[in-house]
Each structure stands twice: as structure tokens, then as C-alpha cells.
N, C-alpha and C positions, 0 to 999 in steps of 0.2 A: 279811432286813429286812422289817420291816411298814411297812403306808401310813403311820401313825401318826407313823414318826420321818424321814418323806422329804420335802424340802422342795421346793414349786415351783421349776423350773427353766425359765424362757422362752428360753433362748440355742435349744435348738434349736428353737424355733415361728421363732424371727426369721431361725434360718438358712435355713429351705425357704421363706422369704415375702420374699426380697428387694423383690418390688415394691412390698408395705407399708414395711420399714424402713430398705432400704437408702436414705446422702444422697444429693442431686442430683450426678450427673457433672458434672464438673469443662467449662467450656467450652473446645473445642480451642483451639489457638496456634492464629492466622495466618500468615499469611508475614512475616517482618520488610521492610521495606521498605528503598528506598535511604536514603529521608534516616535514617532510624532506623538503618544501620548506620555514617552518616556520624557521626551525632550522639554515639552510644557508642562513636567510637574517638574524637574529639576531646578535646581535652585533651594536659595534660604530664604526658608518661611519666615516671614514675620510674627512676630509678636505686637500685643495693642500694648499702646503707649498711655493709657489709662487705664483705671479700674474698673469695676461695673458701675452704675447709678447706684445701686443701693448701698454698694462698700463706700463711695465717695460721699452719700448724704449722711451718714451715720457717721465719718470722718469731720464731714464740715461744719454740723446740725450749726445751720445759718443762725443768724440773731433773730431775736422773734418769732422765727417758725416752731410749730410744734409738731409732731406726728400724734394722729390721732388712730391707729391702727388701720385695718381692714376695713372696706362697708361692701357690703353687698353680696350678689350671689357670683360676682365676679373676682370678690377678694384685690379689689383695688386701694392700693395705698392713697390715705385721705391723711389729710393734716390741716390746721388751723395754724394766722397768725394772733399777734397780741399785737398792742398798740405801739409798739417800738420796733415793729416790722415795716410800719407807714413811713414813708419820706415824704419832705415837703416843711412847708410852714410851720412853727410848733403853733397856735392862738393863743397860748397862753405864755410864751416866749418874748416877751417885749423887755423893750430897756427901761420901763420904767418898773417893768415886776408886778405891775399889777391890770394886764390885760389892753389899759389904753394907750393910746398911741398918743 
């Protein structure tokens, strides 16, 4: 490469000159005080506005899904579906009843 097609690069002047470029430090926290941790927990707590997963899947038990219990040494919920969990085309759904079209 010649000088000719090399273009100024300032990143590294600004990186060995932090005390020219770098911004101002950010000013430390304080200590939070009493009434300041009085005054941010005051107030009315919420409540969740749904159930858990597990109370709602046991409430919904979708169409064609099954629970198939635990597997593993993690105790993770597994479940299977059936064939009326599938969407889509039936193939065997035609108007004439018997597969052709």
C-alpha cells in the first residue's frame, strides 16, 4: 500500500490520550438513605394477573396435546401430541370423499 491511498485514522491518537478525549466519570452513588428506602417501597403492590403455567395447562389441557409426565434427571414436563393437534390440509378431506380430486 502507498501513502497516497491510506486514509487518516484518529481512533488510535484518542486511544493512548484518554485525558484529552475520554468523557467525564460518571459521579458515585451515595448511600440510599432511610427515608428513601421507605419511600420506594411505599405503595400498592401488585398482584399477577394470571395464574402459573402449570395451573393454566391443567385448566386448558389444549385439544390433542397429552402430558406424558417427567423425563429425565431434570424432572422436565414432556408431553405428546395426537393427530388432531396437526393443522393444515386434512388429505383425506376432499369433496369427493374418496381422496381424489
Amino acid at each position: 500500500m502507498n501513502e497516497e491511498s491510506q486514509q487518516p485514522n484518529p481512533s488510535p491518537h484518542r486511544s493512548f490520550h484518554p485525558d484529552k478525549y475520554a468523557p467525564e466519570a460518571d459521579r458515585p452513588r451515595g448511600k440510599t438513605t432511610k427515608e428513601e428506602k421507605e419511600a420506594s417501597g411505599s405503595g400498592t403492590p401488585l398482584g399477577s394477573m394470571s395464574g402459573r403455567g402449570e395451573d393454566q395447562a391443567e385448566r386448558s389441557s389444549s385439544r390433542g396435546m397429552h402430558d406424558t409426565g417427567r423425563r429425565g434427571r431434570s424432572r422436565r414436563p414432556s408431553g405428546a401430541k395426537d393427530p388432531s393437534a396437526f393443522t393444515g390440509i386434512d388429505p383425506d378431506d376432499s369433496p369427493t370423499g374418496d381422496g381424489s380430486r
